[in-house]
TORMIMAR-751865 format. One line per 8 residues: number of its first residue (from 0); their letters; for each residue x, y, z negated of N, C-alpha, C, O. Coordinates in Angstrom, 1 decimal. Each point is the difference from the previous one (the first is absolute). Layout:
N
NUM> a> X Y Z X Y Z X Y Z X Y Z; ... $
end
This chain:
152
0> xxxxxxxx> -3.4 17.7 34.1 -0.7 -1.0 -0.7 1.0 -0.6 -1.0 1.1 -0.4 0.3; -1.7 0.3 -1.6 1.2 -0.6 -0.9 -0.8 -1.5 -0.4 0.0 -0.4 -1.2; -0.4 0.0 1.8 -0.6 -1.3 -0.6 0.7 -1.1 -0.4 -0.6 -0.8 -0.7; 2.3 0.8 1.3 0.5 -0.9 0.2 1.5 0.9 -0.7 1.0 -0.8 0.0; -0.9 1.8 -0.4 1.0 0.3 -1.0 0.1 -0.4 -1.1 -1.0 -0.5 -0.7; 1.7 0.5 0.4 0.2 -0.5 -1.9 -0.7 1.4 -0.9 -0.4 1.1 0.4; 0.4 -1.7 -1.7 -0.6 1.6 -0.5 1.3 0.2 -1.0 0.7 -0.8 -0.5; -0.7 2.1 0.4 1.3 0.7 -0.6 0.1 -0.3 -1.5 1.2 0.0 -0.4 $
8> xxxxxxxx> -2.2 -0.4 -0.6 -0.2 -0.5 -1.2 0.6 -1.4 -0.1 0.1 -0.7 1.0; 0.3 0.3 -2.1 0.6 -1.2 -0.3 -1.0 -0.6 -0.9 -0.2 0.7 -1.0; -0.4 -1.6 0.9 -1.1 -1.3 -0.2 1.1 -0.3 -1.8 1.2 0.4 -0.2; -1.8 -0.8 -0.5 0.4 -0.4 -1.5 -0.9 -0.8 -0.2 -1.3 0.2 -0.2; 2.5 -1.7 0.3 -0.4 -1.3 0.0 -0.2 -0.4 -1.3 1.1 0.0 -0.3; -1.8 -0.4 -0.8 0.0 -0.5 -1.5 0.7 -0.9 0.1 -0.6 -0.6 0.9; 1.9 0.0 -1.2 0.6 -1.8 0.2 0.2 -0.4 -1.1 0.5 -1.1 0.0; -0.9 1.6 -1.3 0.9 -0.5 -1.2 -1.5 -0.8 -0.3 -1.1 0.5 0.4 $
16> xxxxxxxx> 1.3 -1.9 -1.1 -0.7 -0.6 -0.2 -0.6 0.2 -1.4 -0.9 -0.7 -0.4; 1.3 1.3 -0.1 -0.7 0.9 -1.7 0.1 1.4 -0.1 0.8 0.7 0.6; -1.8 -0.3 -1.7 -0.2 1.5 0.0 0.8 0.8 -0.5 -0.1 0.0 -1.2; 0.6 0.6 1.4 1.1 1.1 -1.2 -1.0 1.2 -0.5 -0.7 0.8 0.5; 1.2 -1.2 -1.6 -0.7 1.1 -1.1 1.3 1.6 0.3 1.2 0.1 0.4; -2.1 0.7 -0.8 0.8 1.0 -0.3 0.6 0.0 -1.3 -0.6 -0.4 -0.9; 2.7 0.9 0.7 0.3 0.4 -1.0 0.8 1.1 -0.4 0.0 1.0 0.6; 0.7 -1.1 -1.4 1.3 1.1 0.3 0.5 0.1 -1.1 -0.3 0.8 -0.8 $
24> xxxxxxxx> 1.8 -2.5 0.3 0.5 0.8 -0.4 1.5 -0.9 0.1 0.1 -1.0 0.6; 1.2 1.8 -1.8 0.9 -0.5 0.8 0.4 -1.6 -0.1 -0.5 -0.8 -0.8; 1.3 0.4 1.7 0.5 -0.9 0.5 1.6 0.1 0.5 0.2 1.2 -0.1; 0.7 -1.8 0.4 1.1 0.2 0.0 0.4 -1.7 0.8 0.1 -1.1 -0.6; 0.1 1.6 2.1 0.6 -1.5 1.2 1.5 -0.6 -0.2 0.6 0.6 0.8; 0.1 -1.3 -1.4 0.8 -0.3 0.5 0.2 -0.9 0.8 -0.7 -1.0 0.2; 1.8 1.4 0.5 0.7 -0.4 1.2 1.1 -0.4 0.2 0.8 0.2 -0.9; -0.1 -0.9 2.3 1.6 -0.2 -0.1 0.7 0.9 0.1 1.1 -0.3 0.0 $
32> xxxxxxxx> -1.3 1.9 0.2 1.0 0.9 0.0 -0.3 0.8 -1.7 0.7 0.8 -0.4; -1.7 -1.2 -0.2 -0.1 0.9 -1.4 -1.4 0.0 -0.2 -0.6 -0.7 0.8; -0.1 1.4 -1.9 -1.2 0.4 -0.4 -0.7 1.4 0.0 0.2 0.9 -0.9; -0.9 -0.7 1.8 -1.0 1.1 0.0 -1.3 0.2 -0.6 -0.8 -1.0 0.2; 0.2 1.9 -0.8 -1.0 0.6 -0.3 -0.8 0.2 0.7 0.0 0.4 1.2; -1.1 -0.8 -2.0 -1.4 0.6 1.2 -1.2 0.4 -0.7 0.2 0.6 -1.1; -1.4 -0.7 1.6 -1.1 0.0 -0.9 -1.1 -1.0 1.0 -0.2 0.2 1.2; -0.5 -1.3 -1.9 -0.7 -0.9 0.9 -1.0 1.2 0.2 -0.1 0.8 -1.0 $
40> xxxxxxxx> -0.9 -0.6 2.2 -1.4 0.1 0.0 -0.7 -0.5 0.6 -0.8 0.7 0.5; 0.9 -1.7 -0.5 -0.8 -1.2 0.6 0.1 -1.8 -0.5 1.2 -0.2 0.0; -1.9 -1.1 -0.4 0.7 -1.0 -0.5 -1.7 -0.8 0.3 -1.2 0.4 0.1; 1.9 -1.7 0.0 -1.2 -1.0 0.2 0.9 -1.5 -0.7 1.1 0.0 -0.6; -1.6 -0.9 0.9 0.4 -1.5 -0.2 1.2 -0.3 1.1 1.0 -0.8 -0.2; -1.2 1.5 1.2 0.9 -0.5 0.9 1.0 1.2 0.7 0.6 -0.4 1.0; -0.4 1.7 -1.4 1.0 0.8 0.2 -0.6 1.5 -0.9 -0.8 0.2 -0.9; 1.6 0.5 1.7 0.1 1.5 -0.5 0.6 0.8 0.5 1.1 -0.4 0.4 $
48> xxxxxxxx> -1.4 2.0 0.0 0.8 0.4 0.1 0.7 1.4 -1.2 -0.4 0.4 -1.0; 2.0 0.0 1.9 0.3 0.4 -1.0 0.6 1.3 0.6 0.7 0.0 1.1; -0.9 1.4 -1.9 0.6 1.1 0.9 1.4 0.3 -0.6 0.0 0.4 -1.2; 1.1 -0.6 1.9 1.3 0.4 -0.1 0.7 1.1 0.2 -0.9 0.8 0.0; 2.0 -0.2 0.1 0.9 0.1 1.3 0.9 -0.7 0.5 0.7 -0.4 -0.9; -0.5 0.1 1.9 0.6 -0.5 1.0 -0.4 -2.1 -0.4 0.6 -0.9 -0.6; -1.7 0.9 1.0 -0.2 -1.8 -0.2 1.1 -0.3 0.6 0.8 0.5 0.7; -1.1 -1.7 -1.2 0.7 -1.2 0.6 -0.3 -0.4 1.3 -1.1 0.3 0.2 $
56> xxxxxxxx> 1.8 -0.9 1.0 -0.8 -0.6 1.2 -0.8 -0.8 -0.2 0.0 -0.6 -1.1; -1.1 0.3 2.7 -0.7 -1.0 -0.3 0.6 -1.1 0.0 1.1 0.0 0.6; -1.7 -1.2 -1.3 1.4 -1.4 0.3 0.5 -0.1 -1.6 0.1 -1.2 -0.3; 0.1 1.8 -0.5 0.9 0.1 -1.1 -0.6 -0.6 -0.8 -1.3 -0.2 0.0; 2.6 -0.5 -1.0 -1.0 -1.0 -1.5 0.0 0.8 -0.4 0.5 0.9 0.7; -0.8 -0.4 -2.2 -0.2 0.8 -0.7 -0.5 -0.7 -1.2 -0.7 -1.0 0.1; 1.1 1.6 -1.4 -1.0 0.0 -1.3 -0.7 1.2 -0.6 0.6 1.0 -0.5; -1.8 -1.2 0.4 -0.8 1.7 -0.2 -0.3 -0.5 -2.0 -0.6 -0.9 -0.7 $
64> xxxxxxxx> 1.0 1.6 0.6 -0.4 0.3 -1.8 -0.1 1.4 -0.2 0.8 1.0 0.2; -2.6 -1.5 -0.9 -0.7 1.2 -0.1 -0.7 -0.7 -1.8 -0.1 -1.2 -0.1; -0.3 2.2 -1.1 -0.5 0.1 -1.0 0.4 -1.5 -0.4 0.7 -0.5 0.9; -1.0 -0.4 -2.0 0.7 -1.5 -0.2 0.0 -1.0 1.5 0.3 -1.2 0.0; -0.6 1.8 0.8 0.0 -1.2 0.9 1.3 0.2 0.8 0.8 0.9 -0.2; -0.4 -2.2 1.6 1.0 0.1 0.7 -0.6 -1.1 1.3 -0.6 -1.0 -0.1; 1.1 1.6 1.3 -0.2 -1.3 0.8 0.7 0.1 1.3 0.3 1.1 0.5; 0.0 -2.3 0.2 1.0 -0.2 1.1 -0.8 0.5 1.3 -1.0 -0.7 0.4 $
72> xxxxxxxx> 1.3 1.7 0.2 -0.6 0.7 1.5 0.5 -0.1 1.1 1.2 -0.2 0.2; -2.1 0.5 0.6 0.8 0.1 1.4 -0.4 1.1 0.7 -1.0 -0.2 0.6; 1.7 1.4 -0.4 -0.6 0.7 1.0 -0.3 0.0 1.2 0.8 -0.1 1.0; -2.3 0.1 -1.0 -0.5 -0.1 1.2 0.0 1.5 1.0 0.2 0.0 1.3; -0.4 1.0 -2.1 0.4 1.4 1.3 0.6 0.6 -0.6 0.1 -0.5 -1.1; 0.4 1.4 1.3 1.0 1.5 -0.8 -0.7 1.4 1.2 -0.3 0.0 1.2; 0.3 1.0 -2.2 -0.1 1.3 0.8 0.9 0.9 -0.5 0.9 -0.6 -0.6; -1.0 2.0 0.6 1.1 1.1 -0.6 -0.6 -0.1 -1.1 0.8 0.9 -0.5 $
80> xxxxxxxx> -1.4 -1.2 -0.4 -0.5 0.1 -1.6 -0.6 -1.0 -0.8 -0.3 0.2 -1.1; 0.2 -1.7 2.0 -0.7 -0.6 -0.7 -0.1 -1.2 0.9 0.0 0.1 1.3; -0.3 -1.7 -2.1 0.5 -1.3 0.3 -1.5 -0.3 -0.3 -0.6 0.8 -0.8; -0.1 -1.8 1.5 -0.1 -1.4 -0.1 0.3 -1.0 -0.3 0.8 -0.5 0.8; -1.1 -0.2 -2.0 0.5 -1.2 -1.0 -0.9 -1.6 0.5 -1.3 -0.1 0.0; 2.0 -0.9 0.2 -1.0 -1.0 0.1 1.0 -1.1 -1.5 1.2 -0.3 -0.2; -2.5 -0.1 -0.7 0.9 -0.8 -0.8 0.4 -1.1 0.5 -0.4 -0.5 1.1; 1.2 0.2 -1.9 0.2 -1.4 0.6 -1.1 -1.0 -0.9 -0.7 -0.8 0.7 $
88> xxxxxxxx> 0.5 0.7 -2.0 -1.0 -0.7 -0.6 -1.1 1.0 0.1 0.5 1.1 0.1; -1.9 -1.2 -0.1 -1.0 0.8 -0.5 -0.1 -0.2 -1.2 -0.2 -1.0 -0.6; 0.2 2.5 0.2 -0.3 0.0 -1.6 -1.5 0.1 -0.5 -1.0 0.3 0.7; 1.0 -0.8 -2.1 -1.3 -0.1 -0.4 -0.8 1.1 0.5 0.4 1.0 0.6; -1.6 -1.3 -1.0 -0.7 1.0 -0.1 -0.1 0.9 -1.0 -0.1 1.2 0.2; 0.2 -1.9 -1.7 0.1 1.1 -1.2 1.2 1.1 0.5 0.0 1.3 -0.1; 1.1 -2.1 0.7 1.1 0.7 0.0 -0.5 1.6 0.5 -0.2 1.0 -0.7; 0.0 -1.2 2.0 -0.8 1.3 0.6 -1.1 0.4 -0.5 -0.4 1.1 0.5 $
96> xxxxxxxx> -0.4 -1.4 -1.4 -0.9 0.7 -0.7 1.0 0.9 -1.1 0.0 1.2 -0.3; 0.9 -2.0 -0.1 0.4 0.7 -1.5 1.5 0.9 0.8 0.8 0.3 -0.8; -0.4 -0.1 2.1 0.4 1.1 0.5 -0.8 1.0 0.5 0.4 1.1 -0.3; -1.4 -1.0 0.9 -0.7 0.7 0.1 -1.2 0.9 -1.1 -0.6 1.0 0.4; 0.6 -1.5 -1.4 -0.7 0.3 -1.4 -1.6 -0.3 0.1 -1.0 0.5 -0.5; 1.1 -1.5 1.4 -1.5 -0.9 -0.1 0.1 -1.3 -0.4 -0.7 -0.9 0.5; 1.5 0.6 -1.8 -0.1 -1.1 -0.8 -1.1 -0.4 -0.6 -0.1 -1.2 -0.4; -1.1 2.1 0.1 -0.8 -0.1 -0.8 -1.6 -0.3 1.2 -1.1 -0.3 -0.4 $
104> xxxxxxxx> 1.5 0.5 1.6 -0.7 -0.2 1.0 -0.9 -0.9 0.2 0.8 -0.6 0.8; -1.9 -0.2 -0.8 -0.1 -1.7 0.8 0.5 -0.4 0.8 0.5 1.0 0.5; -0.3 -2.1 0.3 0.2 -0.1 0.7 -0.9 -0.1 1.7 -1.1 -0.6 0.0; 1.4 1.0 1.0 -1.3 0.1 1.2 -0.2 -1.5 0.7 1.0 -0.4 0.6; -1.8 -0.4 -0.6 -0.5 -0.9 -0.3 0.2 -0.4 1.3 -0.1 1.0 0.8; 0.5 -2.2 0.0 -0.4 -0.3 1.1 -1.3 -0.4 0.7 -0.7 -0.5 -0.9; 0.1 0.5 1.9 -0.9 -0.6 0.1 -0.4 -1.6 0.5 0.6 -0.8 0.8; -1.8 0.6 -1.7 0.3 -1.2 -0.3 -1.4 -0.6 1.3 -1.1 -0.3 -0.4 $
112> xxxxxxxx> 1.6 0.2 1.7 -1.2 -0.2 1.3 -0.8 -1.2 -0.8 -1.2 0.3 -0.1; 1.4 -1.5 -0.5 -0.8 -0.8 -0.8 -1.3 0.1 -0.4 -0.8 -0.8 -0.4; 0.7 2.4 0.4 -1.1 0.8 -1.1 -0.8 0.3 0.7 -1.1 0.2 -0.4; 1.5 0.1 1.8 -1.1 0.8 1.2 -0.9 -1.3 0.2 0.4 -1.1 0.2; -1.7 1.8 -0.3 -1.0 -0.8 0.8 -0.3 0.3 0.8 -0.5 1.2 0.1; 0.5 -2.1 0.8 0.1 -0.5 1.3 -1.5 -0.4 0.3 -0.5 -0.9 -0.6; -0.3 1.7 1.5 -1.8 -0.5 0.5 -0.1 0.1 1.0 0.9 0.7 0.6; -2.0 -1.2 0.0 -0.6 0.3 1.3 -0.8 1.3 -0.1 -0.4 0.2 -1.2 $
120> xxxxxxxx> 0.0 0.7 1.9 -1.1 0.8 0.4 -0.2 0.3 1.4 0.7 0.1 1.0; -2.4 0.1 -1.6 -0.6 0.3 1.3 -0.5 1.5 0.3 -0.8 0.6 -0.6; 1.7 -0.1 2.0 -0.1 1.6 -0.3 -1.2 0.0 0.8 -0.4 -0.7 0.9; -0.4 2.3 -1.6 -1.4 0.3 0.4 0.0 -0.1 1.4 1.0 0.5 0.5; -2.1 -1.2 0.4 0.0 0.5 1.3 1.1 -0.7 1.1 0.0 0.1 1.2; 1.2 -0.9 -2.0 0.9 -0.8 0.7 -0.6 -1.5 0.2 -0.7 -0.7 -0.7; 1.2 0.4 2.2 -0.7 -1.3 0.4 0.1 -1.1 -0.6 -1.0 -0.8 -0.1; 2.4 0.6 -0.5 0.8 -0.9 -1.1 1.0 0.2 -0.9 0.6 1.0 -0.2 $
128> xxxxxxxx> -0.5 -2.0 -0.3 0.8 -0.2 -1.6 0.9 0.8 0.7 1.0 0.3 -0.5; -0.3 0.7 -1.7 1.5 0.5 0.7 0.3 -0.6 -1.3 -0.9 -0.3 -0.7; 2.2 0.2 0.4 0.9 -0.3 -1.3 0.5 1.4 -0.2 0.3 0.8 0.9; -0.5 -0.4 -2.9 0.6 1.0 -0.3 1.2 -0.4 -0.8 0.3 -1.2 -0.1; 0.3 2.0 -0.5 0.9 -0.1 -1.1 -0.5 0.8 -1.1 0.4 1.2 0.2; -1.2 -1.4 -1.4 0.1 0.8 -0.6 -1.4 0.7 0.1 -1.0 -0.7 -0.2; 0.9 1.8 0.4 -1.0 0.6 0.7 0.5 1.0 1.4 -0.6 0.9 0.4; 2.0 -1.4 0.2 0.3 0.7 0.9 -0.1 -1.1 1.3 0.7 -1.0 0.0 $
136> xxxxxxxx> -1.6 1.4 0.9 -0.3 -1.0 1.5 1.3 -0.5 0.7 0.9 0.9 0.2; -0.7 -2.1 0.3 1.5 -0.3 0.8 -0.6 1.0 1.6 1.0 0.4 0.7; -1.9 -0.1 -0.4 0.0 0.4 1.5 -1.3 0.9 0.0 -0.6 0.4 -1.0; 0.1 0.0 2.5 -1.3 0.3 0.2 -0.7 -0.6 0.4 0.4 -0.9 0.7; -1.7 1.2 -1.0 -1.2 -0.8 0.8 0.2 -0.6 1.3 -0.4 -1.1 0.4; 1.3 2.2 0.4 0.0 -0.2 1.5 0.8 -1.4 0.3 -0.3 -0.9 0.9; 1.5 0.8 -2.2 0.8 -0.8 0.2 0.2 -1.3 -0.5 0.9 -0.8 0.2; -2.5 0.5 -1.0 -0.2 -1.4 -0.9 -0.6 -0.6 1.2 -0.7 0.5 0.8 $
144> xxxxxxxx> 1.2 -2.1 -1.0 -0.1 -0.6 0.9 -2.3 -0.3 0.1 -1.0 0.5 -0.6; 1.1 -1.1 1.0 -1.3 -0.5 0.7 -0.2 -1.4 -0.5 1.0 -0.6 0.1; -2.0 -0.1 -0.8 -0.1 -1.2 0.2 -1.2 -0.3 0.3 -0.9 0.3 -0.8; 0.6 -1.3 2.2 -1.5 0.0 0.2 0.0 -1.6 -0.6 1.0 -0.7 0.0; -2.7 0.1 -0.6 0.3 -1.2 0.1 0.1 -0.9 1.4 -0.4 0.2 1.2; 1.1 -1.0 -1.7 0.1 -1.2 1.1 1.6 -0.2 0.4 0.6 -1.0 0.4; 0.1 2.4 -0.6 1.5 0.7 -0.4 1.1 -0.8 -0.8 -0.3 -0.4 -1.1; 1.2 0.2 1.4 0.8 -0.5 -1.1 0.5 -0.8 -0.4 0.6 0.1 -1.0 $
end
């Protein structure tokens, strides 16, 4: 019975709290022992990564300057080819649009919940009120409450 084994695959948690765009191109870390070359392929508002040889450890300050830009990092992981960058400021957004060559892009809009309307409906054949969002139901029939008069 393996019910209670672990499973041999390793789980890939999302933690970074912004998206990284794909990119690829060079950049160049310095560090307290010298400056290395890289090429970013990866960059968001709040890090990047960058493929090396021999990164830096995790723990390290760092300054990553890549095309006019520059900024103060910290490595968050190192492997045999390639680092994890967390800035220390988040950079704009243009910034990463106009490294990645989506300067000309819009921007992806947040959502603005103010705008959803919010109604009651009554589903066919259910005993009582349900609240939707939208046109999507909070629950099932089975699970909308009851209200008889005299209740309440």
């Amino acid at each position: 019975m393996r019910y209670f084994q672990g499973s041999d695959e390793v789980l890939q948690i999302e933690r970074r709290a912004n998206t990284r765009v794909l990119t690829y191109c060079a950049a160049e870390l310095r560090t307290p022992a010298g400056c290395r070359s890289g090429q970013l392929t990866n960059i968001s508002v709040g890090g990047a990564r960058l493929q090396l040889r021999d990164p830096p450890r995790a723990g390290t300050t760092v300054i990553l300057e890549w095309k006019s830009f520059h900024s103060f990092c910290k490595v968050v992981w190192s492997r045999d080819d390639a680092c994890g960058l967390a800035f220390e400021k988040p950079l704009a957004q243009g910034d990463v649009a106009e490294t990645t060559g989506q300067a000309d892009a819009p921007p992806n809009p947040e959502a603005d919940l103010r705008s959803v309307a919010v109604k009651s409906k009554l589903h066919a054949g259910a005993p009582g009120p349900g609240i939707a969002l939208g046109n999507i139901p909070s629950g099932t029939p089975r699970g909308w409450a009851r209200i008889r008069p005299g209740q309440g």
